[in-house]
DSSP file (Angstrom, degrees, kcal/mol; ACC not computed):
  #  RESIDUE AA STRUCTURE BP1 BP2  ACC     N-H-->O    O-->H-N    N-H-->O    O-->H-N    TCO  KAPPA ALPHA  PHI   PSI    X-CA   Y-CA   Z-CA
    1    1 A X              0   0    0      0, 0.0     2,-0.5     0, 0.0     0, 0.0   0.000 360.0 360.0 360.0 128.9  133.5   72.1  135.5
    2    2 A X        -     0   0    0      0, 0.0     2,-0.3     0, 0.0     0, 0.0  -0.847 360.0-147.7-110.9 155.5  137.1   72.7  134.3
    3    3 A X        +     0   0    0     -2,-0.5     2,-0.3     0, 0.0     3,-0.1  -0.848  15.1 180.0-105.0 156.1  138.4   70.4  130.6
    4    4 A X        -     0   0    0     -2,-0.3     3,-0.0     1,-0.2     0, 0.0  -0.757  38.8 -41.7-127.8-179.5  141.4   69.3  129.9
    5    5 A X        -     0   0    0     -2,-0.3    -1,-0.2     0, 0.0     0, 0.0   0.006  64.6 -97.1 -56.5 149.8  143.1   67.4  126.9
    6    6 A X        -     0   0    0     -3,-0.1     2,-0.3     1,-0.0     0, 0.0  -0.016  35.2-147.1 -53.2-176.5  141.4   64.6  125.2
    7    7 A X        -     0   0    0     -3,-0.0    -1,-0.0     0, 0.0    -3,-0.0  -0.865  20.9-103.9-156.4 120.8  142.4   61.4  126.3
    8    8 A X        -     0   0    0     -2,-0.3     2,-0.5     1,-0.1     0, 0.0   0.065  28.2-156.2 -49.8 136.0  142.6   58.1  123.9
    9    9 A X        -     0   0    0      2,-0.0     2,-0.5     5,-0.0    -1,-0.1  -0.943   8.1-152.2-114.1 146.5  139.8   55.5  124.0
   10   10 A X        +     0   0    0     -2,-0.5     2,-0.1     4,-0.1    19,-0.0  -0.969  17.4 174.5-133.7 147.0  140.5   51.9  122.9
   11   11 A X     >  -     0   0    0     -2,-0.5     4,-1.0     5,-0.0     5,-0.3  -0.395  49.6 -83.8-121.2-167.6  138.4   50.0  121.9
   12   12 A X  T  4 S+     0   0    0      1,-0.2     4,-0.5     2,-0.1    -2,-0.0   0.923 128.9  53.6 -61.8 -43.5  137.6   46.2  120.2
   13   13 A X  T  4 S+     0   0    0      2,-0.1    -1,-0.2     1,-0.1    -3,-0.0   0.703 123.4  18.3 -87.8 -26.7  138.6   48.1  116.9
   14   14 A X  T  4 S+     0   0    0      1,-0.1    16,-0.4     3,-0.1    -2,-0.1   0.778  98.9  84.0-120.1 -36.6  142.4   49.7  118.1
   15   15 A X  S  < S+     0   0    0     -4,-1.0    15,-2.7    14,-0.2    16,-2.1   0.777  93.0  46.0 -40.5 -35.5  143.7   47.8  121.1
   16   16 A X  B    S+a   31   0A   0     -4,-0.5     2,-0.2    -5,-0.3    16,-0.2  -0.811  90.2  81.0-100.8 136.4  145.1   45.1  119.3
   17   17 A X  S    S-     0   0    0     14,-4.1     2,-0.4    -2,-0.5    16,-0.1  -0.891  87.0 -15.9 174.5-149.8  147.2   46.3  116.2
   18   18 A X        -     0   0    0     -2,-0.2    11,-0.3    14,-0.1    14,-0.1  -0.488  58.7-131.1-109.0  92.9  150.5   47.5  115.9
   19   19 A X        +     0   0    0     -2,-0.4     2,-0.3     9,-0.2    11,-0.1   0.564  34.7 161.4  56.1 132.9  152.9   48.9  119.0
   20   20 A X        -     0   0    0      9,-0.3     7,-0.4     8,-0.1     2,-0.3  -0.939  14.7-170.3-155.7-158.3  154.6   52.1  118.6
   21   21 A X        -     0   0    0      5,-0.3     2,-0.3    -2,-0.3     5,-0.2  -0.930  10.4-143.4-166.0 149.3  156.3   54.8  120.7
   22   22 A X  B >  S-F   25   0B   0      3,-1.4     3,-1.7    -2,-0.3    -2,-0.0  -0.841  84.8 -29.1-133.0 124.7  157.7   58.1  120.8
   23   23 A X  T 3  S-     0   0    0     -2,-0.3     3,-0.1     1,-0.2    -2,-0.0   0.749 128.3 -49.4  63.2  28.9  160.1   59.3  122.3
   24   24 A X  T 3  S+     0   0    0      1,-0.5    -1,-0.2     0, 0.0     2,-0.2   0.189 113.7 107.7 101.8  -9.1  159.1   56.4  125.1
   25   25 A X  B <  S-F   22   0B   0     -3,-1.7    -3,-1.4     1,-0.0     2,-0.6  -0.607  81.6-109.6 -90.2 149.4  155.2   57.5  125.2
   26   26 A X        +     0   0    0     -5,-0.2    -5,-0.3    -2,-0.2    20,-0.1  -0.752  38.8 176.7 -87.8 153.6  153.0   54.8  123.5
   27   27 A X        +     0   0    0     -2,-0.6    -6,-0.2    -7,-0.4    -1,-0.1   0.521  60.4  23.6-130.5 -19.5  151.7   56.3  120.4
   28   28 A X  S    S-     0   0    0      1,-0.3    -9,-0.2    -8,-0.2    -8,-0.1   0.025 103.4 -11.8-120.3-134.6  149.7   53.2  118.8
   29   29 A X        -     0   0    0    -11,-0.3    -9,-0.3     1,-0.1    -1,-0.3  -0.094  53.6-123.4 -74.3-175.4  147.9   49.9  120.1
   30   30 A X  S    S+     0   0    0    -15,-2.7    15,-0.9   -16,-0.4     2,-0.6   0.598  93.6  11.7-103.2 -32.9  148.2   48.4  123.5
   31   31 A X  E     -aB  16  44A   0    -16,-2.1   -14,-4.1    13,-0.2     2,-0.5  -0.886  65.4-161.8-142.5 131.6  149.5   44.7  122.6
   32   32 A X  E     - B   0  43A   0     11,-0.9    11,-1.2    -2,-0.6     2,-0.4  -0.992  13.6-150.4-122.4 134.2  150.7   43.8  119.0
   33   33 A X  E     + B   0  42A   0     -2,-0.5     2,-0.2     9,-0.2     9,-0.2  -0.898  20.7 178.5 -85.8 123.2  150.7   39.9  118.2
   34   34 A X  E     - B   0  41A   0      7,-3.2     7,-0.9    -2,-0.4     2,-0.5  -0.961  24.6-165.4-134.0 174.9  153.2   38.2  115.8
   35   35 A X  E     + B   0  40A   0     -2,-0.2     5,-0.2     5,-0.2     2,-0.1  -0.918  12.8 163.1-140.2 125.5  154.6   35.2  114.0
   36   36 A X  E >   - B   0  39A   0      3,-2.8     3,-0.9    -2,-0.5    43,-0.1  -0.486  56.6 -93.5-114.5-162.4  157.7   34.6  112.1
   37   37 A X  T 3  S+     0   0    0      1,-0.2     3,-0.1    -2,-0.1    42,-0.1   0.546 120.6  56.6 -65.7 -21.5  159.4   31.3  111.1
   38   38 A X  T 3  S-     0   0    0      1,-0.2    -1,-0.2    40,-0.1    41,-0.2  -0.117 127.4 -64.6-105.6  32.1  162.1   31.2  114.6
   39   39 A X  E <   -B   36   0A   0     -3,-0.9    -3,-2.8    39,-0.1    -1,-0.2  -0.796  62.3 -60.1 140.0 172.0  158.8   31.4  116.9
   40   40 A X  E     -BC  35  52A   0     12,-1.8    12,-3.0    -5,-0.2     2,-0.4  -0.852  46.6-160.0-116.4 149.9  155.3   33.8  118.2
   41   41 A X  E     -BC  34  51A   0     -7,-0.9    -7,-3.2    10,-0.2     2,-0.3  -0.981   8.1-160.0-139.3 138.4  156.1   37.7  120.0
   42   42 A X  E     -BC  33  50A   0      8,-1.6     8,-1.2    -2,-0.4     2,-0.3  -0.721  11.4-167.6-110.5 154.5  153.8   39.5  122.0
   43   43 A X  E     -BC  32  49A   0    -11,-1.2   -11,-0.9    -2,-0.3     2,-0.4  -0.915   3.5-159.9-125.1 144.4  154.4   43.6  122.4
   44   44 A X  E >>  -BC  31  48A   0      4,-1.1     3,-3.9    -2,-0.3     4,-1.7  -0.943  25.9-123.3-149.3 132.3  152.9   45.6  124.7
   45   45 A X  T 34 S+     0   0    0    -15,-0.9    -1,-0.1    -2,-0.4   -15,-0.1   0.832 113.4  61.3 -34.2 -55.8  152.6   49.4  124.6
   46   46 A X  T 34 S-     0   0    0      1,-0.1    -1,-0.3    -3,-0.1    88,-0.1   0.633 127.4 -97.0 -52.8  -4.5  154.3   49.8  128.0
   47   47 A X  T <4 S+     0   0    0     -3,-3.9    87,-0.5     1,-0.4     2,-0.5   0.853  75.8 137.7  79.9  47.3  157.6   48.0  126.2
   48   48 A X  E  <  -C   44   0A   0     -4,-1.7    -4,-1.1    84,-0.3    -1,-0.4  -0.979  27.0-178.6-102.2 122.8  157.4   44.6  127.1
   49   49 A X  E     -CD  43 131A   0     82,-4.3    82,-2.4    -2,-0.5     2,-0.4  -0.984   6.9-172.8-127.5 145.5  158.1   42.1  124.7
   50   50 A X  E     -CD  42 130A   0     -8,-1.2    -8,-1.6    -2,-0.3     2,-0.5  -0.992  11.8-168.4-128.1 124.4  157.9   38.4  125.5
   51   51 A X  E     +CD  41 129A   0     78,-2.0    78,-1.2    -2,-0.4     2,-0.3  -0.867   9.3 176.9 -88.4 139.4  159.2   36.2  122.6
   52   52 A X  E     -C   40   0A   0    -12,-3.0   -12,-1.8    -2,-0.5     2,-0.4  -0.994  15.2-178.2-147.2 165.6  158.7   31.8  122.2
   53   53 A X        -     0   0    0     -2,-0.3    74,-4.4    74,-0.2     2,-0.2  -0.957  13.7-153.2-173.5 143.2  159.2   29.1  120.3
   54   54 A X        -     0   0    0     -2,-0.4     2,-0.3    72,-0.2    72,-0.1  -0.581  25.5-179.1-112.1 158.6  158.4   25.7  120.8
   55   55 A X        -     0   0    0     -2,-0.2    70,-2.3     2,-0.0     2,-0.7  -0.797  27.3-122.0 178.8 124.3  160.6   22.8  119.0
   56   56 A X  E     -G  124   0C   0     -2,-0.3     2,-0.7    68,-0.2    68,-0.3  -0.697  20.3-166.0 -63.3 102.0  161.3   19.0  118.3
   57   57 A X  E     -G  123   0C   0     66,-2.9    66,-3.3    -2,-0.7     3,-0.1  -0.899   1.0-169.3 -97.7 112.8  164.5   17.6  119.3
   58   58 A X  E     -     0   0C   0     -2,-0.7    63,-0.5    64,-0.3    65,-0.4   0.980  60.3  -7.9 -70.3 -76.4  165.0   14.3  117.8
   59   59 A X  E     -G  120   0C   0     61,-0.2     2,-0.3    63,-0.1    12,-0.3  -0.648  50.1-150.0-132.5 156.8  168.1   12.7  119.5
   60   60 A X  E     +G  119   0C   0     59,-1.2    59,-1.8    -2,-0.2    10,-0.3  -0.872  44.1 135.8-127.2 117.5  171.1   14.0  122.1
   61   61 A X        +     0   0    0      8,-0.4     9,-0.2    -2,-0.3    57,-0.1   0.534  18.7 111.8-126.2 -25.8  173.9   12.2  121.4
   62   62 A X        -     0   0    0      7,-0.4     7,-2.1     1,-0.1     2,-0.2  -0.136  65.8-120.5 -31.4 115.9  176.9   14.3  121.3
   63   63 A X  B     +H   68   0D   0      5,-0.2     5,-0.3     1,-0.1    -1,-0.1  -0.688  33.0 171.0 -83.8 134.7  179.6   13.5  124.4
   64   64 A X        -     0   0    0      3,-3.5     2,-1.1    -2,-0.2     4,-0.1  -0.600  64.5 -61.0-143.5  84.9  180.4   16.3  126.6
   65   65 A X  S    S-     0   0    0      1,-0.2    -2,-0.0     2,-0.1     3,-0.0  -0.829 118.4 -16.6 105.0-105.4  182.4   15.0  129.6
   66   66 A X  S    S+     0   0    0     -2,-1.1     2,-0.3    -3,-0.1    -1,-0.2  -0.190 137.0  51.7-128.9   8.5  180.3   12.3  131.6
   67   67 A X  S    S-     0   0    0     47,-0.0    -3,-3.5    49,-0.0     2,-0.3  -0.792  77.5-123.3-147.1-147.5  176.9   13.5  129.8
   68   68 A X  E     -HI  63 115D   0     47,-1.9    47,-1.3    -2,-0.3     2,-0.2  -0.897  16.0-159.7-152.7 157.5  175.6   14.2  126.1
   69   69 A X  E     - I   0 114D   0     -7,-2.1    -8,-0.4    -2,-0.3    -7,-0.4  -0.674  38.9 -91.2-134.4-167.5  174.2   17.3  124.3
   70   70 A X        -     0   0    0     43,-0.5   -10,-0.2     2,-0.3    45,-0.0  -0.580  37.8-127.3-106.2 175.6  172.3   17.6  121.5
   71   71 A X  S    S+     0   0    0    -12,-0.3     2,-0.4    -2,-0.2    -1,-0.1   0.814  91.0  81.3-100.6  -3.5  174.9   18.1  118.6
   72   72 A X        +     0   0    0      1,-0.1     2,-0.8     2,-0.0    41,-0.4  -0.673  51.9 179.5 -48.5 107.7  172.9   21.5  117.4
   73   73 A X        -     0   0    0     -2,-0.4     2,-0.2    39,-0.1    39,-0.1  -0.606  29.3-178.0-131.5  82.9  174.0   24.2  119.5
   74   74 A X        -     0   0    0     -2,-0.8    37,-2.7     1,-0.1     2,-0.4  -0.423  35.3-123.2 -94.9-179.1  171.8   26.7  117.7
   75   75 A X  E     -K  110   0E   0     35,-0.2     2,-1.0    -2,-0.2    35,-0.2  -0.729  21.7-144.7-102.1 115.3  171.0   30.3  117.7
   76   76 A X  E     -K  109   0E   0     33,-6.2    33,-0.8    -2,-0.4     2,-0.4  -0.826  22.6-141.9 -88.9 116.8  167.1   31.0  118.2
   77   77 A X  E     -K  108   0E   0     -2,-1.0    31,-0.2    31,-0.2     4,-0.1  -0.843  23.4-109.8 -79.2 116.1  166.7   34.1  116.1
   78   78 A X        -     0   0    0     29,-1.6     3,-0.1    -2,-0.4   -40,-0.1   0.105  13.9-142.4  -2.6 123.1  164.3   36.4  117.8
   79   79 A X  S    S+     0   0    0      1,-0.3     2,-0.3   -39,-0.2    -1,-0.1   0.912 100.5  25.6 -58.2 -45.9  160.7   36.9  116.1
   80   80 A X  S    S-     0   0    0    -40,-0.1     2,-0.4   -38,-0.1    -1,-0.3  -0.926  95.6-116.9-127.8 144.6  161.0   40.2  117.2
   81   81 A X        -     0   0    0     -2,-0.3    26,-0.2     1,-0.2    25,-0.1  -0.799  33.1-144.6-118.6  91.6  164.5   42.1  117.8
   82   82 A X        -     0   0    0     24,-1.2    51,-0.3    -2,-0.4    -1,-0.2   0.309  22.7-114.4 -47.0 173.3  164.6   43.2  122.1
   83   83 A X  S    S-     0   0    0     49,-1.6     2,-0.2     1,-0.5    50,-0.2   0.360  99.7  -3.5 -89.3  -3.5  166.4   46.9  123.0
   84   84 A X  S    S-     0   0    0     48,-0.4    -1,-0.5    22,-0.3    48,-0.2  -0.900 112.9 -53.1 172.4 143.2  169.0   44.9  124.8
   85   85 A X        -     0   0    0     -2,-0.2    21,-0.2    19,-0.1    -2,-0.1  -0.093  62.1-138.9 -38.8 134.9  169.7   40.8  125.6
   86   86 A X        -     0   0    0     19,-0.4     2,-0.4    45,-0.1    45,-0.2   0.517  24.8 -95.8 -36.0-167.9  166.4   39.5  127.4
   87   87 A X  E     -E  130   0A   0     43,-1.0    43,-2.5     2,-0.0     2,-0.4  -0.889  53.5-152.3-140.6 114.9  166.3   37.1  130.4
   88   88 A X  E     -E  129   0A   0     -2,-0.4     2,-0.3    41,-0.3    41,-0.3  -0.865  12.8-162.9 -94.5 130.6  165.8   33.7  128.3
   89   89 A X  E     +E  128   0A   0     39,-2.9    39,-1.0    -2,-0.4     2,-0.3  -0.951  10.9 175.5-104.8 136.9  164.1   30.5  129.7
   90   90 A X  E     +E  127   0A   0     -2,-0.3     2,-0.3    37,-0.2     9,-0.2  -0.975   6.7 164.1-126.5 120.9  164.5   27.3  128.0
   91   91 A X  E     -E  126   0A   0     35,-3.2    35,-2.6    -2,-0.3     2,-0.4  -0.814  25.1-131.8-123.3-172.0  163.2   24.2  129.4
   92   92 A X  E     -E  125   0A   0     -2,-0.3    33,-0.2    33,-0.3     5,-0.2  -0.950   5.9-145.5-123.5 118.3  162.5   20.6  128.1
   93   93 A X  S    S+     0   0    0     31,-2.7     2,-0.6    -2,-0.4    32,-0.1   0.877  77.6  84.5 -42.0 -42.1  159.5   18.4  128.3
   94   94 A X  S >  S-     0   0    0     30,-0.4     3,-2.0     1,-0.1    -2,-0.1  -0.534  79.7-131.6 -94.5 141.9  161.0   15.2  128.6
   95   95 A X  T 3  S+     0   0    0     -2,-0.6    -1,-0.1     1,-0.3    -2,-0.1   0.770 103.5  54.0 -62.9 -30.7  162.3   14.1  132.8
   96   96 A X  T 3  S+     0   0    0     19,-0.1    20,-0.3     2,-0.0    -1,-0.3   0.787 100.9  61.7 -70.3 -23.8  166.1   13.0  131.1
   97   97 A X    <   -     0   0    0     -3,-2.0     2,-0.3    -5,-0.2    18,-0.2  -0.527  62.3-167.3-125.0 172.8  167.1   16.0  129.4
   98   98 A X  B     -J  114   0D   0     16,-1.2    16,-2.7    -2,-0.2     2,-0.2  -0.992  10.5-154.2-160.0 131.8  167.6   19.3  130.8
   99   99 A X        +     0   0    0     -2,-0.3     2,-0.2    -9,-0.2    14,-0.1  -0.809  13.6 168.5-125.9 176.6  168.0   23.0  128.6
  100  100 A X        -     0   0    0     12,-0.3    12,-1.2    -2,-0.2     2,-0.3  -0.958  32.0-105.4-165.3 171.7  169.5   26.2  129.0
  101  101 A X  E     -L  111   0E   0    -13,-0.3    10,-0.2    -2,-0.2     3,-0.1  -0.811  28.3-164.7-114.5 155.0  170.4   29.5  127.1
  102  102 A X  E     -     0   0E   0      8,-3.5     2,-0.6    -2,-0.3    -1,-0.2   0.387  57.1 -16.5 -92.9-126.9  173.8   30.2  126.2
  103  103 A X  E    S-     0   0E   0      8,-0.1     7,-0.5     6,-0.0    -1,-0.3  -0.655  71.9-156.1 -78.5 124.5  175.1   33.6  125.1
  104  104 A X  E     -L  109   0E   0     -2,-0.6     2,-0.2     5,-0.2     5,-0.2  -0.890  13.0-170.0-127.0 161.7  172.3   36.1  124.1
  105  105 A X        -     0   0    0      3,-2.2   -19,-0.4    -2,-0.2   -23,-0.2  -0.717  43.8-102.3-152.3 137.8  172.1   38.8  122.2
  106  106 A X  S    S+     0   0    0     -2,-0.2   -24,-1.2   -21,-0.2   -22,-0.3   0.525 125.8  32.6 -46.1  -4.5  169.3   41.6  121.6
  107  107 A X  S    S+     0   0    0      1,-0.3   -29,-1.6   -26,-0.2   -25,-0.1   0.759 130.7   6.4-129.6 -67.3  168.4   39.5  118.1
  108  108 A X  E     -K   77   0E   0    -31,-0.2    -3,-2.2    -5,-0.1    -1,-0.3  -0.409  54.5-146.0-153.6 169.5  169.2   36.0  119.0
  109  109 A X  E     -KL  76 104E   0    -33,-0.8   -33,-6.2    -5,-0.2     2,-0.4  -0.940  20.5-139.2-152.8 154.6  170.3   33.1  122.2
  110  110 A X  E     -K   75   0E   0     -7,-0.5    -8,-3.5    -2,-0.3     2,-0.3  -0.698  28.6-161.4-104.9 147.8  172.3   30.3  121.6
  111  111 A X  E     - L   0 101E   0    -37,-2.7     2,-0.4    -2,-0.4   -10,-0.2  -0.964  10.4-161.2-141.1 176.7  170.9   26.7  123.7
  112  112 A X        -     0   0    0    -12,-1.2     2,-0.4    -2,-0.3   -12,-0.3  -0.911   8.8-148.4-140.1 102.1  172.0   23.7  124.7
  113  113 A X        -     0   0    0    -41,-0.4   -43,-0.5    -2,-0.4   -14,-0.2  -0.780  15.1-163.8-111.3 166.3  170.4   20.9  125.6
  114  114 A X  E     +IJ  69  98D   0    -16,-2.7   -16,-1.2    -2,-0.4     2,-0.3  -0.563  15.0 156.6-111.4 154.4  171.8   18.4  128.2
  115  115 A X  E     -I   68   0D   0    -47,-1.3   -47,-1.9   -18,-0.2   -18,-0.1  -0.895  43.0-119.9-166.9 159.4  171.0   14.4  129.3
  116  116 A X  S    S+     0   0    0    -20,-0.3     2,-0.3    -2,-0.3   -19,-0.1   0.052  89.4  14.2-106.9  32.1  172.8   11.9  130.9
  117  117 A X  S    S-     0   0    0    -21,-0.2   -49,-0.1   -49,-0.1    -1,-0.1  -0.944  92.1 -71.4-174.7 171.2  172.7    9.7  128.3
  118  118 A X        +     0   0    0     -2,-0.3     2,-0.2   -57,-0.1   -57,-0.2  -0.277  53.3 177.5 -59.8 147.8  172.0    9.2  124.7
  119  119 A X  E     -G   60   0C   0    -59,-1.8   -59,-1.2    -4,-0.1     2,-0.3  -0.948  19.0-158.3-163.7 166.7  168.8    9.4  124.0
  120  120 A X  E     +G   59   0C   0     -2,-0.2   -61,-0.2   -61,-0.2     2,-0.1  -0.914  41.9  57.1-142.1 160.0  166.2    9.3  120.9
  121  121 A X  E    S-     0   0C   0    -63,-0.5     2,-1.6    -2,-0.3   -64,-0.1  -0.272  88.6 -30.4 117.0 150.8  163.0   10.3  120.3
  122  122 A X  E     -     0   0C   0     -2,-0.1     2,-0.4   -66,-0.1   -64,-0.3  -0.244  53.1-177.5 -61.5 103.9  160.8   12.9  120.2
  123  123 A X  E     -G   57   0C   0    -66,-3.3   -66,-2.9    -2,-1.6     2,-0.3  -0.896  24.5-139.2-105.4 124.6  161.9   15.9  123.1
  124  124 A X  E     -G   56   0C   0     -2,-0.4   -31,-2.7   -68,-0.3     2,-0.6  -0.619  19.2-158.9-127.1 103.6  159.6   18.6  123.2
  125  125 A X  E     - E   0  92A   0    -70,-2.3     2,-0.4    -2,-0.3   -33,-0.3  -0.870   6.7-167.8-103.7  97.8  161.8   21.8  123.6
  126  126 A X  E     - E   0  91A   0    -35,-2.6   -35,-3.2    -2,-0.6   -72,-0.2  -0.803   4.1-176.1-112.5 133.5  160.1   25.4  125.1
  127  127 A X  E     - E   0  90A   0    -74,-4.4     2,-0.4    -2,-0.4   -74,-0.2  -0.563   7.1-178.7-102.4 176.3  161.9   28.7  124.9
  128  128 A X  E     - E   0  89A   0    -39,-1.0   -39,-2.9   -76,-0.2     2,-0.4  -0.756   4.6-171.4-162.5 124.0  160.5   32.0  126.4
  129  129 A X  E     -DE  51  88A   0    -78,-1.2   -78,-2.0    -2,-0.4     2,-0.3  -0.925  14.6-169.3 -94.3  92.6  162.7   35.2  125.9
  130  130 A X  E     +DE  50  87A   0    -43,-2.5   -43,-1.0    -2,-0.4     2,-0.2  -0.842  27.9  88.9-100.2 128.5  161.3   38.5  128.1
  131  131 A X  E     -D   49   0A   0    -82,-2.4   -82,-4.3    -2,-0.3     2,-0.3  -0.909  66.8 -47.4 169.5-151.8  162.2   42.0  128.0
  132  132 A X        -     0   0    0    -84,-0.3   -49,-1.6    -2,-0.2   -48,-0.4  -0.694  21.7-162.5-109.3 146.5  161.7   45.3  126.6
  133  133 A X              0   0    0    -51,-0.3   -85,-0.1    -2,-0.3    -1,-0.1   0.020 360.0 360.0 -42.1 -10.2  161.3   46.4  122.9
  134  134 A X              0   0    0    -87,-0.5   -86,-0.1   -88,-0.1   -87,-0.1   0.194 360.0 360.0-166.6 360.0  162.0   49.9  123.3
């Protein structure tokens, strides 16, 4: 029988926790959950981080040509801070209205959302930011 180095066990008690790394090995838990005020972030040891954030849009009313926007064209600040811009998805619940990400940023993505006509009421806005944390 020949031994070699220990090897980590996870368990109930460490897999979920917090993330770390050194020097690109993972060094802590396998998948760290959080929540801030812009949204919820998943980590995972292997350096995937998926950020979202879910959001009420009251009215698009703003003219922009031959359609309307919303007149917010905020910045979703990151729960969690990427290594480098993400690949952001934004869509919209409601069949009129249409979203997208603007310029993004390893911290933050600007959106927009689009319709072709005024409209009021609630619209049910979902973002999804994916990439790496380290």
């Amino acid at each position: 029988m020949t031994w070699s180095e220990w090897s980590p066990v996870f368990t109930t008690a460490n897999l979920v926790g917090t993330v770390s790394e050194d020097a690109g090995t993972p060094t802590g838990a396998v998948i760290e959950r959080g929540s801030t005020a812009t949204g919820d972030y998943v980590r995972f040891a292997d350096g995937t981080q998926i950020c979202t954030r879910t959001e009420t849009l009251a009215v698009v009313t703003m003219p922009l040509g031959a359609l309307h926007r919303d007149a917010t064209l905020a910045d979703w600040s990151f729960p969690a801070a990427f290594a480098a811009p993400p690949v952001v998805a934004v869509s919209c619940t409601s069949p009129e209205l249409w979203a997208d990400a603007g310029a993004v940023t390893a911290t933050a993505a600007a959106r927009v959302v689009c319709a072709t006509q005024v409209t009021a009421g609630d619209h049910i806005l979902h973002a999804q930011a994916t990439g790496r944390w380290f």
